[in-house]
C-alpha positions as CSV (number, residue, x, y, z in Angstrom):
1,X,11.4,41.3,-19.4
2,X,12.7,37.8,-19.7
3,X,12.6,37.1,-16.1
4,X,8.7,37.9,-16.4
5,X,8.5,35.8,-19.2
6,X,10.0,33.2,-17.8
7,X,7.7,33.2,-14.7
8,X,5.1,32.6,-17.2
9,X,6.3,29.7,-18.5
10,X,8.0,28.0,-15.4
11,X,5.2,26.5,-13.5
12,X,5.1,22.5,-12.4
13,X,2.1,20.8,-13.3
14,X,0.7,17.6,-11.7
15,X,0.5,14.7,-14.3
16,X,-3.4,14.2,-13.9
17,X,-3.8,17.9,-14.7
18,X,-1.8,17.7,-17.4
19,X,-3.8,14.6,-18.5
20,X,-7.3,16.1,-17.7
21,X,-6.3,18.9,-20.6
22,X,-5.4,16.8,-22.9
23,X,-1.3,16.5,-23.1
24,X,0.0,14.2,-25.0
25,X,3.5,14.0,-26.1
26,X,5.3,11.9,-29.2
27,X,8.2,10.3,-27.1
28,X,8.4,9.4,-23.7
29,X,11.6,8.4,-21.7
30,X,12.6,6.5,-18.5
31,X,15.0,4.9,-16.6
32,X,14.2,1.3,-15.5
33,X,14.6,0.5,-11.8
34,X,12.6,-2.2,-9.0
35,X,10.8,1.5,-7.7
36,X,7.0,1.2,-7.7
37,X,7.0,4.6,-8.7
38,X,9.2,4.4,-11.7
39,X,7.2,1.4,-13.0
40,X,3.6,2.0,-12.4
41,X,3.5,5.4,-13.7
42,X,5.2,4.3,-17.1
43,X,2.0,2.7,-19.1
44,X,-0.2,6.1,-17.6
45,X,1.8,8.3,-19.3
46,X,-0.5,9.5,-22.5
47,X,2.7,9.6,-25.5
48,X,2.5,7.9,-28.6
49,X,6.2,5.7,-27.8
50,X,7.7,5.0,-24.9
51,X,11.1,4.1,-24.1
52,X,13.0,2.7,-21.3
53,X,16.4,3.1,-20.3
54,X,18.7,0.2,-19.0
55,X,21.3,2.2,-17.2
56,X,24.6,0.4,-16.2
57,X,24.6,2.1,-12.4
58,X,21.5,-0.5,-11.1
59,X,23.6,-3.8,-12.6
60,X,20.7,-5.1,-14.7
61,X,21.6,-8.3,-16.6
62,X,19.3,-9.8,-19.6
63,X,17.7,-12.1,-17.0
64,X,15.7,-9.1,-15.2
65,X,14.9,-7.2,-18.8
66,X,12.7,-10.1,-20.2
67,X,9.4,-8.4,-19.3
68,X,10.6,-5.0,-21.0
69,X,9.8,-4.2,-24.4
70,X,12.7,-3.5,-26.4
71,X,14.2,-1.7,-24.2
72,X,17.5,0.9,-24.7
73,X,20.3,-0.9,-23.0
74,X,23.3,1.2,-21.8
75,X,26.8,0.4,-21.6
76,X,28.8,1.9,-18.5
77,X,30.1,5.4,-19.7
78,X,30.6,9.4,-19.0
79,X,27.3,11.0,-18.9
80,X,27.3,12.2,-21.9
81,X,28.0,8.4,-23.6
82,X,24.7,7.4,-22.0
83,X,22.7,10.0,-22.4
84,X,23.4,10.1,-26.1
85,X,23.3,7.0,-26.7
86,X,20.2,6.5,-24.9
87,X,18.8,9.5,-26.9
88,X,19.9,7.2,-30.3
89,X,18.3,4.5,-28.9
90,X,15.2,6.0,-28.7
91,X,14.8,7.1,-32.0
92,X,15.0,10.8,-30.3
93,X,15.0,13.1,-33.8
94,X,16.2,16.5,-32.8
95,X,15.5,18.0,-36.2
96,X,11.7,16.7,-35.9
97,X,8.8,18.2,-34.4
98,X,8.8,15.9,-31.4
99,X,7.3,16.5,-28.3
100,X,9.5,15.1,-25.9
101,X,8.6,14.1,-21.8
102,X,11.5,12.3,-19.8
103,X,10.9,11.1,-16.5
104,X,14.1,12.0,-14.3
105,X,12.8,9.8,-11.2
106,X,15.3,6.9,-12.1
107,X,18.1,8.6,-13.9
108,X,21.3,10.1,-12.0
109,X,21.9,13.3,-11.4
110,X,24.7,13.7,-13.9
111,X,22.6,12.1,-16.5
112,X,19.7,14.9,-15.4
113,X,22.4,17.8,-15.6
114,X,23.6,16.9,-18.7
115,X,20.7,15.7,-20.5
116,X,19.4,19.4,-19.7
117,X,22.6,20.9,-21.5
118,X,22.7,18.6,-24.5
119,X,19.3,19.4,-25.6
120,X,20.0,23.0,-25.3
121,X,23.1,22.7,-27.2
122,X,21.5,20.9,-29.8
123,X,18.3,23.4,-30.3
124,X,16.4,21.6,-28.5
125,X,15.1,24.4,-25.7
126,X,11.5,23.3,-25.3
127,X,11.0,19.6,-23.9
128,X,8.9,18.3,-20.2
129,X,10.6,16.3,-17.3
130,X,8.6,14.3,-14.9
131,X,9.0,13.0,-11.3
132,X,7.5,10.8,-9.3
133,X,7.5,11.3,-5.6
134,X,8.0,8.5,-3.2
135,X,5.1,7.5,-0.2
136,X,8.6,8.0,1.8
137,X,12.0,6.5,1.4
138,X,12.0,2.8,2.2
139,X,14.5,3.1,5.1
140,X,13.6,6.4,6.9
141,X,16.7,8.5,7.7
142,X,18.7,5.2,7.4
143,X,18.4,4.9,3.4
144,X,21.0,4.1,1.0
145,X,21.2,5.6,-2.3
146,X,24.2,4.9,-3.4
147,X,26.9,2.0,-3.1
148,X,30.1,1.2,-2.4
149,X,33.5,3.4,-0.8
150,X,34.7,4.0,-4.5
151,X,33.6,7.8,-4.5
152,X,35.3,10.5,-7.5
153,X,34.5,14.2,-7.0
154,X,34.1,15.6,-11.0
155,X,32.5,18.2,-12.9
156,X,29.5,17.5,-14.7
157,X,29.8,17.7,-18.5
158,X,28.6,21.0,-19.8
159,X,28.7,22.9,-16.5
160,X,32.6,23.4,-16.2
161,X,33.1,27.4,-15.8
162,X,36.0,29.3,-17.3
163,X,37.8,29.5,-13.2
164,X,39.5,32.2,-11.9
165,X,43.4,31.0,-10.4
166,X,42.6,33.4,-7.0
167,X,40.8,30.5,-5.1
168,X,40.1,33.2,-1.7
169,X,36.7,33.8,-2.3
170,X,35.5,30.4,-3.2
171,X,31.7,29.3,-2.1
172,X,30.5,26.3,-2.7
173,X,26.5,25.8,-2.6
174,X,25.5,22.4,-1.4
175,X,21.9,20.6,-2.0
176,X,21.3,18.9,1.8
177,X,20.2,15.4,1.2
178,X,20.2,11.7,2.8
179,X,23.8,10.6,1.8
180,X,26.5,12.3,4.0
181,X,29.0,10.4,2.6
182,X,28.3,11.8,-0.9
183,X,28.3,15.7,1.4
184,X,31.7,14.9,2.8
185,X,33.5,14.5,-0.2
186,X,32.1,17.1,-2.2
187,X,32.9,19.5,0.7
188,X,36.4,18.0,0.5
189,X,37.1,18.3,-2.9
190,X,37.1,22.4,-2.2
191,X,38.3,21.9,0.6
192,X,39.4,26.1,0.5
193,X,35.5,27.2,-0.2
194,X,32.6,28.7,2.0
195,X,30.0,26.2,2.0
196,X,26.2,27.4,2.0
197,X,23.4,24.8,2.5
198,X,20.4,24.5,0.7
199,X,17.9,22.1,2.5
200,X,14.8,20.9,0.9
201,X,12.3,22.9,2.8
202,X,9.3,22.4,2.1
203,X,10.4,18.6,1.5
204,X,8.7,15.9,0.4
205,X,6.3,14.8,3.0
206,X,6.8,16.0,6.8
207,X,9.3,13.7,7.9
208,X,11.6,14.1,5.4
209,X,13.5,17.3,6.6
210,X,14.2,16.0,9.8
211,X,15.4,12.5,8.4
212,X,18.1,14.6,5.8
213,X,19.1,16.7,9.1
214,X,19.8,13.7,11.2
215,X,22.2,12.4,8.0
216,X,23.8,15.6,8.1
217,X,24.7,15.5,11.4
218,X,27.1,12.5,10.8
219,X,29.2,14.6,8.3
220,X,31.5,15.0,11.8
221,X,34.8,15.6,10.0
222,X,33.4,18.8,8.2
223,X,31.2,20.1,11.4
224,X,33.6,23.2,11.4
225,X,33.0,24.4,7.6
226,X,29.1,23.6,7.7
227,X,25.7,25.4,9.5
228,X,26.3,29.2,9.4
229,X,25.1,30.3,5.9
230,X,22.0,28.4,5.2
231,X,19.4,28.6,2.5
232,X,15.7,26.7,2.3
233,X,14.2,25.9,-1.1
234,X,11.0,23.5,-2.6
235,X,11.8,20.1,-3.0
236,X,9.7,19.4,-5.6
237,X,9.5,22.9,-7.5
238,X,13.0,23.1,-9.9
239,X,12.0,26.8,-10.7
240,X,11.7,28.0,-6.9
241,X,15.1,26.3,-6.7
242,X,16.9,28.4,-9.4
243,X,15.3,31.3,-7.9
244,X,16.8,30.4,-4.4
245,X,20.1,29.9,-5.6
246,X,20.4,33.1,-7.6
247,X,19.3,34.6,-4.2
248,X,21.8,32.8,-2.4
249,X,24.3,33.8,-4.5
250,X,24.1,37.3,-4.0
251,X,22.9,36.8,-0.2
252,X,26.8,35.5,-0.2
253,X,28.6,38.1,-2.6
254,X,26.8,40.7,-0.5
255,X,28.7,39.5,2.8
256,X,32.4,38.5,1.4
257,X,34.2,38.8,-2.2
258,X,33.0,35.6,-3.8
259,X,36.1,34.2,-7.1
260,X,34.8,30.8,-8.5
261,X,31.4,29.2,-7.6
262,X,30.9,24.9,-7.3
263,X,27.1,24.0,-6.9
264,X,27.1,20.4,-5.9
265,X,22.9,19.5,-6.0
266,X,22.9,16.1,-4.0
267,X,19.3,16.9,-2.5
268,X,16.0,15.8,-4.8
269,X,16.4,15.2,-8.8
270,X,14.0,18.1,-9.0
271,X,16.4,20.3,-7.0
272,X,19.1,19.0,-9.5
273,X,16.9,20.5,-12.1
274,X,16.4,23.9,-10.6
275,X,20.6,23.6,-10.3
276,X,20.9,23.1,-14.0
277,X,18.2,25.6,-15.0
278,X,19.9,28.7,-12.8
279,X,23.4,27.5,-14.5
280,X,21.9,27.2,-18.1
281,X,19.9,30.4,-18.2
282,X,22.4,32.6,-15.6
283,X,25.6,31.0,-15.0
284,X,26.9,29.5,-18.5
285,X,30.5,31.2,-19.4
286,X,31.4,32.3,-15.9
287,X,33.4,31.0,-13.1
288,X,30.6,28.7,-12.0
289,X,30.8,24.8,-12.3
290,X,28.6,22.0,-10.8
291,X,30.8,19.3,-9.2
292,X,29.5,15.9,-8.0
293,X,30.4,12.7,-5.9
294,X,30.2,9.7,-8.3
295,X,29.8,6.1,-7.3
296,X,30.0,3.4,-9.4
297,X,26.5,1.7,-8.2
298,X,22.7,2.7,-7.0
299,X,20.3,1.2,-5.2
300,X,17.3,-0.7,-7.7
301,X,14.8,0.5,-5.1
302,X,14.8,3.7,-2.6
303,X,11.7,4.1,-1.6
304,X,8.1,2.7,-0.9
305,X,4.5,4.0,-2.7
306,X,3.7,6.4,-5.4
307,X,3.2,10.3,-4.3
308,X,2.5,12.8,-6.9
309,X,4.0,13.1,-10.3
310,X,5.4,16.6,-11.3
311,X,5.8,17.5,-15.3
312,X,8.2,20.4,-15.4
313,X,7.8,23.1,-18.5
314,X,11.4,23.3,-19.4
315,X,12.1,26.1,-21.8
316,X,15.9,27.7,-22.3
């Protein structure tokens, strides 16, 4: 019964749609960067405030803010730190009758992940996400995300599983994107678990599926632990991605004994969603966590044009 519920509910909606019926929500959310779509899409949004975020990963200084309005500025921090602060900043009221749209096309992936699990913990189980899909990345295959060598391999606050000691059976479920650097070391941070792959297919646009294969193929020095248990998802679809993985997931317990689970989602932000919505409504209280590669520093500016924007119905 819930699952049919919840394929009810769970069903993306393009942003003009959502406009053409009438949508409107009381606060809106965003995190500032130099991306045409993060910026143009900002005033079109129908709410009655909106708010950007400064976060500390693109380096902003007061000297590139003076065209913002008041905007939330956030100090360098855990995940949590920023997204609670930037939820203070907001005015963000949990306690009020707030309809509440954040648009995840500039934030991290962390800051998605836990954003998700805050507001649940925090009764807040009804709220929209948005994204904003690029024209195409700005670099083709060649794009860089993130910067610098400095890379740390964590858990994600609120998605740290209670982890069996018997490490034999460990899978860890990988979201194929551009940056193989950011696939190496999550792959060697469990260095003892079955890896499964799950590329973006359908992607983006065309060309996007071969471009995140051709970064793959430079992740030489883990060739031997990669490519035999593959799984395709949406790019753009979160709720088709927690479906996938669940599948996944038993696709893998059904060939070998599986102990603890690591998702690492380093694909699309929507796939991060989907990663977060199969942990928050499936995996919460078992020997699942979701692990990522942090840098200290992002690219302003990935990508060129404005494709589609996505508003996601999230209810947990």
């Amino acid at each position: 019964m819930q699952q049919d519920i919840e394929a009810l509910l769970d069903a993306k909606i393009e942003l003009q749609d959502s406009a053409a019926r009438g949508d409107k929500w009381d606060l809106f959310i965003s995190a500032y960067n130099d991306s045409q779509r993060v910026q143009a899409v900002f005033p079109q949004v129908p709410a009655a405030r909106r708010s950007w975020w400064v976060i500390p990963e693109y380096g902003y200084g007061p000297e590139d803010l003076t065209e913002l309005d008041d905007p939330v500025v956030l100090a360098r921090g855990s995940e949590a730190q920023i997204v609670k602060a930037g939820l203070a900043g907001s005015g963000f009221d949990p306690t009020a009758d707030q309809r509440l749209c954040i648009d995840i096309t500039g934030l991290m992936r962390p800051h998605i992940l836990f954003l998700m699990a805050y507001l649940q913990d925090i009764g807040v189980t009804q709220f929209d996400l948005m994204y904003t899909e690029p024209a195409q990345y700005s670099r083709r295959a060649e794009t860089r995300f993130s910067i610098g060598e400095d890379v740390r391999v964590v858990s994600v606050e609120g998605y740290v599983g209670a982890h069996d000691s018997d490490t034999s059976g460990d899978l860890l479920v990988i979201g194929i994107g551009y940056d193989h650097h950011l696939i190496s070391h999550a792959i060697q941070a469990k260095e003892n678990a079955r890896v499964v792959e799950l590329h973006s297919f359908p992607s983006l646009s065309a060309d996007m599926y071969h471009e995140s294969i051709l970064r793959l193929d430079r992740v030489s020095s883990e060739r031997s632990r990669i490519g035999d248990e593959v799984q395709f998802s949406s790019a753009n679809d979160p709720f088709v991605v927690a479906a996938s993985l669940a599948s996944a997931i038993r696709t893998a317990s059904s060939h070998r004994r599986v102990t603890n689970i690591y998702f690492s989602p380093l694909a699309t932000k929507p796939q991060a969603v989907g990663f977060a919505l199969h942990y928050l409504r499936r995996r919460s209280g078992t020997a699942t966590s979701i692990i990522y590669p942090l840098r200290p520093s992002y690219d302003r500016e990935t990508s060129t044009g404005v494709g589609r924007s996505w508003i996601y119905p999230i209810h947990l």
